[in-house]
C-alpha positions as CSV (number, residue, x, y, z in Angstrom):
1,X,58.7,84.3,120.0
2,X,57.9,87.7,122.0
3,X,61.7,86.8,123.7
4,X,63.6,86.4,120.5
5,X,62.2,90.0,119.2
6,X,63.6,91.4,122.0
7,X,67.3,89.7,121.7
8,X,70.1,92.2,120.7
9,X,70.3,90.2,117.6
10,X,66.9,91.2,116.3
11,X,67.1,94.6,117.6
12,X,70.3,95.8,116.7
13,X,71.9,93.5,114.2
14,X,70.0,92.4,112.1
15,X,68.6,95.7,110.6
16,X,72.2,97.1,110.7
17,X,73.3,93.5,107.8
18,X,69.6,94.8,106.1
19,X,71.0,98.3,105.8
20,X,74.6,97.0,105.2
21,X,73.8,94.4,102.6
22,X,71.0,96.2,100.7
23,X,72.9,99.1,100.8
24,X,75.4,97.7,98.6
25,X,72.6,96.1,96.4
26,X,71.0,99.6,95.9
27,X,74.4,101.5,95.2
28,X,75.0,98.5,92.5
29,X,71.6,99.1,90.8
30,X,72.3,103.2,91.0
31,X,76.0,103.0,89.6
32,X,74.4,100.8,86.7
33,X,72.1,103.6,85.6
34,X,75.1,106.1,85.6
35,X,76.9,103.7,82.9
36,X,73.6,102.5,81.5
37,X,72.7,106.0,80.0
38,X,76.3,107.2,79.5
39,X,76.5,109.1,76.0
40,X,79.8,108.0,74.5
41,X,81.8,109.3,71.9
42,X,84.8,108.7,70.2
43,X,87.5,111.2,68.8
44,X,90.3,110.7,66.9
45,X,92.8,113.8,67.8
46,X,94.7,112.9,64.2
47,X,91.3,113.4,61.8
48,X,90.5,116.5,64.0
49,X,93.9,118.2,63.5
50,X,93.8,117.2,59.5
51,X,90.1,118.6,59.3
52,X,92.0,122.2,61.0
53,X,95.1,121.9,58.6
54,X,97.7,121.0,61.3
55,X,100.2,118.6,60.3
56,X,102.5,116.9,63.5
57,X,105.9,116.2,63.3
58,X,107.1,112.5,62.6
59,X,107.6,110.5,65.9
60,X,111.3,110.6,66.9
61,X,113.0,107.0,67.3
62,X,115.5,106.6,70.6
63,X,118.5,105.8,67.9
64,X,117.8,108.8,66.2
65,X,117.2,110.9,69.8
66,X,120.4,109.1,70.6
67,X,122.4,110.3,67.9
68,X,121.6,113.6,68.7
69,X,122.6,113.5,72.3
70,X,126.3,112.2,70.3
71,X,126.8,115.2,69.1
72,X,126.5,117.4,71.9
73,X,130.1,118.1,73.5
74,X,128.9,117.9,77.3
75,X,133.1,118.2,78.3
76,X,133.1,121.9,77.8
77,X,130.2,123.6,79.3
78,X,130.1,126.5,81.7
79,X,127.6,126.9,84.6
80,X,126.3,130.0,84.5
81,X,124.2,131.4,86.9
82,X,120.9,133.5,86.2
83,X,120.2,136.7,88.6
84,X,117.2,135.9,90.8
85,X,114.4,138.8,90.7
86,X,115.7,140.5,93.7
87,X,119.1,140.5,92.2
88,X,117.8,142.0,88.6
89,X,119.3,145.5,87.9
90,X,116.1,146.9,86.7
91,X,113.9,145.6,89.3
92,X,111.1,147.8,90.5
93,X,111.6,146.9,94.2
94,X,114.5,148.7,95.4
């Protein structure tokens, strides 16, 4: 018996599974209280923005975004380039 507690087995492995496997046993139990004790409340956005007086717009359909997007003339259109910063006439930096 005095041999086998001094195999590699005893002496290395087998308290590195113990630490390994009731590691994960231990992290289980701990995650559990985290979730356990967890104070959780519901809101619903649409009560809270009646309650402040704030009414939303009607949710847009694709036909009707897609009517939209038919009216737009997207054949005449110029590309017009904005002035970066250093380019601005009434920059500061020049």
């Amino acid at each position: 018996m005095k041999r086998f507690y001094e195999t590699r087995f005893f002496r290395h492995f087998l308290p590195f599974m113990v630490l390994v496997i009731g590691g994960s046993f231990f992290v289980e139990q701990f995650a559990k209280i985290r979730y356990k004790y967890r104070v959780v409340e519901s809101f619903e956005f649409k009560k809270d923005l009646e309650i402040k007086g704030i009414k939303m717009k009607k949710l847009a359909t694709l036909e009707e975004e897609y009517e939209k997007i038919k009216k737009v003339n997207i054949d005449n259109w110029e590309n017009v380039r904005i002035p970066r910063p250093w380019e601005e006439p009434n920059s500061t930096n020049n």
